[in-house]
PQR file of N, CA, C, O and H, with PARSE charges and radii, in Angstrom:
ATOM      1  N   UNK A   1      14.265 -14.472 -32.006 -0.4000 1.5000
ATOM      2  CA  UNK A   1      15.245 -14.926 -31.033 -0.0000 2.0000
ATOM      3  C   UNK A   1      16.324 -15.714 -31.758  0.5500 1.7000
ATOM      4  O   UNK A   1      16.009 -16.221 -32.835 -0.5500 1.4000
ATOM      5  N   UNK A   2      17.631 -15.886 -31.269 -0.4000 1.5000
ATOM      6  CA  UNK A   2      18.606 -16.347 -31.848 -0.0000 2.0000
ATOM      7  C   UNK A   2      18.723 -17.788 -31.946  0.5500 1.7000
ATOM      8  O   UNK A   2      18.636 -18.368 -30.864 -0.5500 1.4000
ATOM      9  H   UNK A   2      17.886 -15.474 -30.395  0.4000 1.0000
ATOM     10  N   UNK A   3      18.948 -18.713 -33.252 -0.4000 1.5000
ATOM     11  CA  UNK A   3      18.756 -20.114 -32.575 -0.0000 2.0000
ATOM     12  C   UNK A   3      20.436 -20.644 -32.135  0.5500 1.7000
ATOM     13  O   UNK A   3      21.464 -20.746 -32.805 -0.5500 1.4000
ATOM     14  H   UNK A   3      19.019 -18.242 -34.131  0.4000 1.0000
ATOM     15  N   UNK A   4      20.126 -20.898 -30.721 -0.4000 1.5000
ATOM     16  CA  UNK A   4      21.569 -21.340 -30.663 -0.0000 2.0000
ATOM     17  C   UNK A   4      21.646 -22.806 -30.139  0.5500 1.7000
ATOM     18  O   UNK A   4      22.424 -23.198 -29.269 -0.5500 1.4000
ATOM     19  H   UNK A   4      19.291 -20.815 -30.176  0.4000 1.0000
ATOM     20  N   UNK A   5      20.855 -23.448 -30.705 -0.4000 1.5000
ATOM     21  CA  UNK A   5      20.831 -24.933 -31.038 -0.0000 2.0000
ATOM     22  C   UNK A   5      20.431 -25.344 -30.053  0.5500 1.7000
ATOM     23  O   UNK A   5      21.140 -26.317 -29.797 -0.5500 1.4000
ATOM     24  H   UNK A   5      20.223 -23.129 -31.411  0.4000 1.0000
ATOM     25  N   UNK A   6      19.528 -25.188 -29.105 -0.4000 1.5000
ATOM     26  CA  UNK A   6      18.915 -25.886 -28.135 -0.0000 2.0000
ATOM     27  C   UNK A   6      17.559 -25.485 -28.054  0.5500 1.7000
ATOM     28  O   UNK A   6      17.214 -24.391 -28.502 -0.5500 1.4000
ATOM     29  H   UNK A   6      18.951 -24.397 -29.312  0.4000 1.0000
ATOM     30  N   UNK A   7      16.708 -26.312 -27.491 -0.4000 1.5000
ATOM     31  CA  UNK A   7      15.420 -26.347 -27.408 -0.0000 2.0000
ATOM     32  C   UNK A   7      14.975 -25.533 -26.067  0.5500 1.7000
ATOM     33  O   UNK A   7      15.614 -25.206 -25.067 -0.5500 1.4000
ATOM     34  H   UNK A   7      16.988 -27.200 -27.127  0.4000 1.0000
ATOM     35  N   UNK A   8      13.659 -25.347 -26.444 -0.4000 1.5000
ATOM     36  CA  UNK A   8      12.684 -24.794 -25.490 -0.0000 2.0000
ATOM     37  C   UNK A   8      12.683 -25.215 -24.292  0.5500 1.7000
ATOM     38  O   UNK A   8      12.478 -24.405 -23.387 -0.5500 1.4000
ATOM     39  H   UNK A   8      13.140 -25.613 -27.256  0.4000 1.0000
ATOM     40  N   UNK A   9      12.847 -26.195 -24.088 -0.4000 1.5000
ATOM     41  CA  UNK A   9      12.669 -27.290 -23.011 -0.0000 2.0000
ATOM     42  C   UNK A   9      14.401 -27.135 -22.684  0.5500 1.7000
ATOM     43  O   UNK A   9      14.743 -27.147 -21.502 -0.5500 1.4000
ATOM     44  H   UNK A   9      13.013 -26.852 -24.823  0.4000 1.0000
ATOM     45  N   UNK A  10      15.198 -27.026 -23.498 -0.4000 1.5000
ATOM     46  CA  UNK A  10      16.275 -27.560 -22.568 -0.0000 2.0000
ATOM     47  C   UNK A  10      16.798 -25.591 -22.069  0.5500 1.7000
ATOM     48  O   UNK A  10      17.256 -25.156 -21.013 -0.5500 1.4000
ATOM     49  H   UNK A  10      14.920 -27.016 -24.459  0.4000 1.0000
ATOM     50  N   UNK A  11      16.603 -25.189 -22.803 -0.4000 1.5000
ATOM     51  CA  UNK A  11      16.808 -23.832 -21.941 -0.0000 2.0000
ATOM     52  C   UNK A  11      15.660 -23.502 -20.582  0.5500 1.7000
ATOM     53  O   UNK A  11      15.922 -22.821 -19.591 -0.5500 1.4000
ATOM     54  H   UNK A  11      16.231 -25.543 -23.662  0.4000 1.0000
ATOM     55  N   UNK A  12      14.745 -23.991 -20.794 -0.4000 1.5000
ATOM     56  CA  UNK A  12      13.556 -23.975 -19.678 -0.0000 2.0000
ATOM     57  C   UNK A  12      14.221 -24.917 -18.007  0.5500 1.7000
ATOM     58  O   UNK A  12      13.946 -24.884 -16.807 -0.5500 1.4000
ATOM     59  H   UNK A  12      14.532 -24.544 -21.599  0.4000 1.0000
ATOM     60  N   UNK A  13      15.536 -25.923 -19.227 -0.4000 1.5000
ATOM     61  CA  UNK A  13      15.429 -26.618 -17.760 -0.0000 2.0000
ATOM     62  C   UNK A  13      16.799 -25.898 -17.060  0.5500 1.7000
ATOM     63  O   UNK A  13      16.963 -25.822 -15.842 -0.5500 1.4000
ATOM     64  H   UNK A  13      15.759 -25.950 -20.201  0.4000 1.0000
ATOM     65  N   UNK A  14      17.600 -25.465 -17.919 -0.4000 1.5000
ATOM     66  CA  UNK A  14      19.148 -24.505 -18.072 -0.0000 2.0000
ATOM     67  C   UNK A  14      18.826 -23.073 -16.771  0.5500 1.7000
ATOM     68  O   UNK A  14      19.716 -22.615 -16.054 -0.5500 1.4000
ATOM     69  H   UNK A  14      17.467 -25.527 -18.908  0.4000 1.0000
ATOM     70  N   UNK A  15      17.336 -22.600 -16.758 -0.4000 1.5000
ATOM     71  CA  UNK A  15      17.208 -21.662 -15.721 -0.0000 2.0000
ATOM     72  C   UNK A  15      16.720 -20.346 -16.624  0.5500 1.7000
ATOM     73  O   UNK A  15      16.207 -19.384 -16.051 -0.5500 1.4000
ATOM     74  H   UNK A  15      16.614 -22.973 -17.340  0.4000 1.0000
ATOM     75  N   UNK A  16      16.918 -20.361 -18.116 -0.4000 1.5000
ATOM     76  CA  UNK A  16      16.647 -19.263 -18.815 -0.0000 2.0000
ATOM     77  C   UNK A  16      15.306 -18.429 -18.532  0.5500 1.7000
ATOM     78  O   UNK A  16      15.088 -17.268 -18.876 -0.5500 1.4000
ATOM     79  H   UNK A  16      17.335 -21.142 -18.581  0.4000 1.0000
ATOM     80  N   UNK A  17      14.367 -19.389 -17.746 -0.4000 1.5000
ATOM     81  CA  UNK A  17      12.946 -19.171 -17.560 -0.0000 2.0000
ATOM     82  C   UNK A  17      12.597 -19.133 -15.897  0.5500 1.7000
ATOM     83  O   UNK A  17      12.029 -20.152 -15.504 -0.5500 1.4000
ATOM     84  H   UNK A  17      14.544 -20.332 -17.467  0.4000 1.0000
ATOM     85  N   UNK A  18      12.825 -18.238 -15.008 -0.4000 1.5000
ATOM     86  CA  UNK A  18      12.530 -18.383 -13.212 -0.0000 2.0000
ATOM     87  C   UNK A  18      11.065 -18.859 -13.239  0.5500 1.7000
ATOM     88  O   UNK A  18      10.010 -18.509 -13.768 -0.5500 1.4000
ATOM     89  H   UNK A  18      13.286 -17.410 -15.327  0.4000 1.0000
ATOM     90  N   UNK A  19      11.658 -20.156 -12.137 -0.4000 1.5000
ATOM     91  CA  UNK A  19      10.436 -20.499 -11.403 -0.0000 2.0000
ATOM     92  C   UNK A  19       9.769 -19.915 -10.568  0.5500 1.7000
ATOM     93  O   UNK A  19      10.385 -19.380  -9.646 -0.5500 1.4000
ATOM     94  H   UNK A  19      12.515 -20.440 -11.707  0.4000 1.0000
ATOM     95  N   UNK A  20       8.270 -19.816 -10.609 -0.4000 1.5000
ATOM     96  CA  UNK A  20       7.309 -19.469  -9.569 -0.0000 2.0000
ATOM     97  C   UNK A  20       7.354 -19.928  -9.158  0.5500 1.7000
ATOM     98  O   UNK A  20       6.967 -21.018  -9.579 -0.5500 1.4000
ATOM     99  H   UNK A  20       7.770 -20.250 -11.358  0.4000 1.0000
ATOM    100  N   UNK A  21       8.073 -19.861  -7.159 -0.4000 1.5000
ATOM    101  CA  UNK A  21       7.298 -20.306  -6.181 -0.0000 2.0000
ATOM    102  C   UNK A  21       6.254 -19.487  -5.740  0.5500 1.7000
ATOM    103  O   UNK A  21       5.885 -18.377  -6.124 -0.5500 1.4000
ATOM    104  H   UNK A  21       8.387 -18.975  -6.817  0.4000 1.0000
ATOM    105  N   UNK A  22       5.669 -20.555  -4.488 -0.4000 1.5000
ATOM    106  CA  UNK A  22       4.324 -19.438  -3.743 -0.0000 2.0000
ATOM    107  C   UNK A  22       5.618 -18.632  -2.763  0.5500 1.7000
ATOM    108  O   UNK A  22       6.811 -18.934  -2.773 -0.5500 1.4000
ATOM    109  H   UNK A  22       5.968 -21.457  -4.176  0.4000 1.0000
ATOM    110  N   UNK A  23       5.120 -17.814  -2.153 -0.4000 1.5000
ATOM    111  CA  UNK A  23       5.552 -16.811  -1.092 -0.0000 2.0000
ATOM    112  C   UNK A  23       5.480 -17.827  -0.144  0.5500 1.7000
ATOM    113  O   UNK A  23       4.666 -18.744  -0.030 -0.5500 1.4000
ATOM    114  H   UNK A  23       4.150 -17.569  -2.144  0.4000 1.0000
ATOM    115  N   UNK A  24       6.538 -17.502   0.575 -0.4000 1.5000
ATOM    116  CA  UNK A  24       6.765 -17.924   2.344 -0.0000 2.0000
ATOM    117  C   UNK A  24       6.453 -16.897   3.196  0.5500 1.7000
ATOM    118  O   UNK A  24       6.507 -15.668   3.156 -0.5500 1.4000
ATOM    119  H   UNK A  24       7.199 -16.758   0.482  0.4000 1.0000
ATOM    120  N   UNK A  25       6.072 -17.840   4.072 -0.4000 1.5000
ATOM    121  CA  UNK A  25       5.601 -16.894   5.353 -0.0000 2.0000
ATOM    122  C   UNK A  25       6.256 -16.155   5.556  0.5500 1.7000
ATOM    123  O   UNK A  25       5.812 -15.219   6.220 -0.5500 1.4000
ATOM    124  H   UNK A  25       6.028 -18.839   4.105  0.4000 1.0000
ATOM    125  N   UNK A  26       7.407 -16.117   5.210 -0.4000 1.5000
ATOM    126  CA  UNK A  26       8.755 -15.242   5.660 -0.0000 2.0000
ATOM    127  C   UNK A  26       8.481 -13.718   4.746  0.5500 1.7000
ATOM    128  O   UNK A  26       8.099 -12.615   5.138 -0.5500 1.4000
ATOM    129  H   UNK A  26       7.767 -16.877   4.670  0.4000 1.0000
ATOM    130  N   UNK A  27       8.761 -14.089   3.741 -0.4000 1.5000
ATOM    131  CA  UNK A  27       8.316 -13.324   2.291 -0.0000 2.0000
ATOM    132  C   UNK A  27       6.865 -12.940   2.369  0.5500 1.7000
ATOM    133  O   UNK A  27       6.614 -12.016   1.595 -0.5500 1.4000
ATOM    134  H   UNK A  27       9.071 -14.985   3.423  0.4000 1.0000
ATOM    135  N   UNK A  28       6.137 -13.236   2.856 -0.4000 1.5000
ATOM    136  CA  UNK A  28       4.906 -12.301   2.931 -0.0000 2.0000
ATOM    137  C   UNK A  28       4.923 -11.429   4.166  0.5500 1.7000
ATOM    138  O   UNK A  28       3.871 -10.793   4.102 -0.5500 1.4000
ATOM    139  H   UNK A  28       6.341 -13.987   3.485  0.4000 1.0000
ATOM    140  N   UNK A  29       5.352 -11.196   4.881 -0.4000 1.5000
ATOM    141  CA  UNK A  29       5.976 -10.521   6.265 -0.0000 2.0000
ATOM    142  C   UNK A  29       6.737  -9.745   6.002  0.5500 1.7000
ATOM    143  O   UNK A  29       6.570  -8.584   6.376 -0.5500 1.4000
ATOM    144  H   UNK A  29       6.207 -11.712   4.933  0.4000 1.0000
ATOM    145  N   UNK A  30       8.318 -10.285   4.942 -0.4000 1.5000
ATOM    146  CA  UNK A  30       8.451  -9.293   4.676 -0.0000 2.0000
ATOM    147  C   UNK A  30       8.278  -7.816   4.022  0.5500 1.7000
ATOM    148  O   UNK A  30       8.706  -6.685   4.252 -0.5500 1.4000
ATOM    149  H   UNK A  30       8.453 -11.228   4.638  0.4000 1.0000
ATOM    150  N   UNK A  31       7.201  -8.597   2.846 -0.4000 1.5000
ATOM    151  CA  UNK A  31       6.143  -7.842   1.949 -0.0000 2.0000
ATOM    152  C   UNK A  31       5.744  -6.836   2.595  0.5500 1.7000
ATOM    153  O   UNK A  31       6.218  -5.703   2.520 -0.5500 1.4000
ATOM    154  H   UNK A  31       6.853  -9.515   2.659  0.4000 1.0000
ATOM    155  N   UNK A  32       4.424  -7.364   3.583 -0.4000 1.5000
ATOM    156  CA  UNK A  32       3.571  -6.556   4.416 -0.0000 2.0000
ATOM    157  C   UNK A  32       4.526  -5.423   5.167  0.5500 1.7000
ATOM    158  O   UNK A  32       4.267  -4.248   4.904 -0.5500 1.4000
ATOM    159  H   UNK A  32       4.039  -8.285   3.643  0.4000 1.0000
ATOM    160  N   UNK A  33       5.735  -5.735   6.186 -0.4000 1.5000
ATOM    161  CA  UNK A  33       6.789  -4.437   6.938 -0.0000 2.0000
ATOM    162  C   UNK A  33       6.822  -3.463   5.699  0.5500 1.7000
ATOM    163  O   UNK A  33       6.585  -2.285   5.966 -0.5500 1.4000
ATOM    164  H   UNK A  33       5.945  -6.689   6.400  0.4000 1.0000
ATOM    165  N   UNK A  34       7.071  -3.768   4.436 -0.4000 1.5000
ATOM    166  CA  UNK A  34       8.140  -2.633   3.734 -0.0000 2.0000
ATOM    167  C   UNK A  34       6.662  -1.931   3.398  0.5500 1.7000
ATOM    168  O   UNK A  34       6.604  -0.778   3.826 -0.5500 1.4000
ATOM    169  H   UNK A  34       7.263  -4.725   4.220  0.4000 1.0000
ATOM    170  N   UNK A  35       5.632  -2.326   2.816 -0.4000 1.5000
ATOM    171  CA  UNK A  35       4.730  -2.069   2.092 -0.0000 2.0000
ATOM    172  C   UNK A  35       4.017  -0.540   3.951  0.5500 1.7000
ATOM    173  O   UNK A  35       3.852   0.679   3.893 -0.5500 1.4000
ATOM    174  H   UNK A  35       5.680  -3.262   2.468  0.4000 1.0000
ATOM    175  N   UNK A  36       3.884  -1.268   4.876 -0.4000 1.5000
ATOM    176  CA  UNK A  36       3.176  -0.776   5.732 -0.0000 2.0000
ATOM    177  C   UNK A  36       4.612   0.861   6.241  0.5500 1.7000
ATOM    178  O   UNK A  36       4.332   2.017   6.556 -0.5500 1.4000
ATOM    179  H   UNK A  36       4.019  -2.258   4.924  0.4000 1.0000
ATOM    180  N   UNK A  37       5.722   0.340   6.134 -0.4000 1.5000
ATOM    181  CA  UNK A  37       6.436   1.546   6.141 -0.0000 2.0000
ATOM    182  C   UNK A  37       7.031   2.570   5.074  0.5500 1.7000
ATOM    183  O   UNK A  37       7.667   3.624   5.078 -0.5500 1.4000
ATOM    184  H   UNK A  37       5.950  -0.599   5.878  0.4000 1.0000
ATOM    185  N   UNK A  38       6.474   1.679   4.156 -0.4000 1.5000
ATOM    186  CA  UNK A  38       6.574   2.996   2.821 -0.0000 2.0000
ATOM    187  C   UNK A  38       4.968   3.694   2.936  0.5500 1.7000
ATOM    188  O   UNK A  38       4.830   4.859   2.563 -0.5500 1.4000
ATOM    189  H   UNK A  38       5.958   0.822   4.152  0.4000 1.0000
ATOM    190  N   UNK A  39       3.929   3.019   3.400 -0.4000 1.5000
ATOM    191  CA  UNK A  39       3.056   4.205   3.408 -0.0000 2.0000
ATOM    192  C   UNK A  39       2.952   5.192   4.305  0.5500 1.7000
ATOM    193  O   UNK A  39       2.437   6.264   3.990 -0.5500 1.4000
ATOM    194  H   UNK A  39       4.041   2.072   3.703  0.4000 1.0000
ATOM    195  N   UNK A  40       3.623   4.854   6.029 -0.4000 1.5000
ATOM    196  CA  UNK A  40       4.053   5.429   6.745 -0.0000 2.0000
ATOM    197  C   UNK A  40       4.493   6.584   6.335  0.5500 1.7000
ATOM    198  O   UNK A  40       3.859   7.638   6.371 -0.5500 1.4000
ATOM    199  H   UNK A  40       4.042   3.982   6.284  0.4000 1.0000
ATOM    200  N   UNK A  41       6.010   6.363   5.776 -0.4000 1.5000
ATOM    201  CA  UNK A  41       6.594   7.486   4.861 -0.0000 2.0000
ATOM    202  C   UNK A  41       6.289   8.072   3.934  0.5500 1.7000
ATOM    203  O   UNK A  41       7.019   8.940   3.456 -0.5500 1.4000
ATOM    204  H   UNK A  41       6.525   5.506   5.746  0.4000 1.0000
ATOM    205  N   UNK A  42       5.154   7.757   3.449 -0.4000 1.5000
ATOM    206  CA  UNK A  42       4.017   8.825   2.856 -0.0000 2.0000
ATOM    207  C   UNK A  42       3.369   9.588   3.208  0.5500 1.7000
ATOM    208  O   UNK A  42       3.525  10.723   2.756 -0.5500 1.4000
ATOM    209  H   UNK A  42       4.561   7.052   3.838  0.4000 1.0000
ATOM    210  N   UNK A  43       2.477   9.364   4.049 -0.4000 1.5000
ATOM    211  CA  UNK A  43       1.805   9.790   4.983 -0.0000 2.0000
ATOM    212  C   UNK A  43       2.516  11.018   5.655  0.5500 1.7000
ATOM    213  O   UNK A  43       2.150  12.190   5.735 -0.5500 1.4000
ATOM    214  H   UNK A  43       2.351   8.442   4.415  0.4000 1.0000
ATOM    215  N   UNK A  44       3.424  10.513   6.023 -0.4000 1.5000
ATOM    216  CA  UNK A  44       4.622  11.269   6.803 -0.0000 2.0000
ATOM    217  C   UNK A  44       4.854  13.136   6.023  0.5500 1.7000
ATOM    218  O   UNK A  44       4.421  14.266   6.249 -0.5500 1.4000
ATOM    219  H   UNK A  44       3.722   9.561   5.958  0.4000 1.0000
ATOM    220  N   UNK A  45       5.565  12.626   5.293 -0.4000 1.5000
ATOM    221  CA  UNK A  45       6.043  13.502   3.890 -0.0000 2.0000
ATOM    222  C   UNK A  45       4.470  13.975   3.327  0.5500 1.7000
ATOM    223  O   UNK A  45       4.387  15.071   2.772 -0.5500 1.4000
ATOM    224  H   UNK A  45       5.916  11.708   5.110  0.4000 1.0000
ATOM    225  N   UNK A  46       3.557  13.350   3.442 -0.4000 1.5000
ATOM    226  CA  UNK A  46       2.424  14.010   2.771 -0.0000 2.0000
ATOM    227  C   UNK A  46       1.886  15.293   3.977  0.5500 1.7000
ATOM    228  O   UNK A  46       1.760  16.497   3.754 -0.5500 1.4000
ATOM    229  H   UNK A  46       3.624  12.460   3.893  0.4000 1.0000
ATOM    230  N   UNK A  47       1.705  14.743   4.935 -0.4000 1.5000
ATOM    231  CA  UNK A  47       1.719  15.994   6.265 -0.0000 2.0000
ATOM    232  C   UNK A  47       2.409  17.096   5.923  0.5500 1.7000
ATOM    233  O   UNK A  47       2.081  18.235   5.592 -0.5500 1.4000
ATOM    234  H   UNK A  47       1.807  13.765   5.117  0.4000 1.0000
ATOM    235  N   UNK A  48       3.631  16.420   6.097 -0.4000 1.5000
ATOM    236  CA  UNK A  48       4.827  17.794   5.928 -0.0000 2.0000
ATOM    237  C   UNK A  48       4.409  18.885   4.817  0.5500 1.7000
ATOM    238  O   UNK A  48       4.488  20.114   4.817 -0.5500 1.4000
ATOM    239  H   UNK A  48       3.897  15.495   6.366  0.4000 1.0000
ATOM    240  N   UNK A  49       3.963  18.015   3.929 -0.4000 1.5000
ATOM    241  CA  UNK A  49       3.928  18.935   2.712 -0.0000 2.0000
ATOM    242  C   UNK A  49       2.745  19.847   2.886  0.5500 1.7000
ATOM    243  O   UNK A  49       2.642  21.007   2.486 -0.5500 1.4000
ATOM    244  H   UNK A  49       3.898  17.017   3.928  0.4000 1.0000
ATOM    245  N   UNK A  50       1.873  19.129   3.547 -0.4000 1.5000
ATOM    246  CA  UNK A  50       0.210  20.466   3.644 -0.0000 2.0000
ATOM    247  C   UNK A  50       0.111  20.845   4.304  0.5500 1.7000
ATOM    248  O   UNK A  50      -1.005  21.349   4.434 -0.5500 1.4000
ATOM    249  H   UNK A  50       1.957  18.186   3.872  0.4000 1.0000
ATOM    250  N   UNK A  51       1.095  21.044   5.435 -0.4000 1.5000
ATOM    251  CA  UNK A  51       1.280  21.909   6.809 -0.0000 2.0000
ATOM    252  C   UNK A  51       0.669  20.954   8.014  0.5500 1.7000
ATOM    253  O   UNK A  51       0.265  21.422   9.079 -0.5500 1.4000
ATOM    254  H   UNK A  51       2.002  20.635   5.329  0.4000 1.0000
ATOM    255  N   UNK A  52       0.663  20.061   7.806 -0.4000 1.5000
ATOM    256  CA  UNK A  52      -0.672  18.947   9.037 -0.0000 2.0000
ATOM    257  C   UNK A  52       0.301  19.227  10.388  0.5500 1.7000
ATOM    258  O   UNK A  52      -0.113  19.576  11.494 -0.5500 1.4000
ATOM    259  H   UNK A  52       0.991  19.681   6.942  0.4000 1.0000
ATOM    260  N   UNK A  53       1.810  18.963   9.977 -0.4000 1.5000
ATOM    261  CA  UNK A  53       2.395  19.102  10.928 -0.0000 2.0000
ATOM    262  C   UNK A  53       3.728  19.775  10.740  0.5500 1.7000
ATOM    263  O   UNK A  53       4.500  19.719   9.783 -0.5500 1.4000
ATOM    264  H   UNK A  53       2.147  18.680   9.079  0.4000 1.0000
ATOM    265  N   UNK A  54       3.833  20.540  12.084 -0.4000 1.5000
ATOM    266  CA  UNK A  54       5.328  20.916  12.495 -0.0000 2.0000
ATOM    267  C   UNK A  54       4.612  22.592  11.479  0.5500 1.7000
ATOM    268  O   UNK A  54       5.335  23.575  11.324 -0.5500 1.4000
ATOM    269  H   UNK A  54       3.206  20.586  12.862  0.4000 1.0000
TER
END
């Protein structure tokens, strides 16, 4: 890595490094919708494809 004259610590505090937060309720909700309608749309498209339907 390049030294460009600052420390570990002060680039750590600069943002060079994202903090872990925990998930918000919000953010796990939204997790769960996308996650539960991309398998939907699997499912979906997986039918289509083996004749299940239509």
């Amino acid at each position: 890595m390049a030294d460009l004259g600052i420390s570990h610590t002060q680039a750590n505090y600069y943002g060079s490094v994202p903090t872990k937060k925990p998930a918000s309720m919000r953010q796990k909700l939204h997790f769960a919708l996308n996650a539960t309608l991309f398998t939907a749309a699997f499912a979906f498209v997986a039918a289509l494809v083996c004749g299940v339907i239509g």
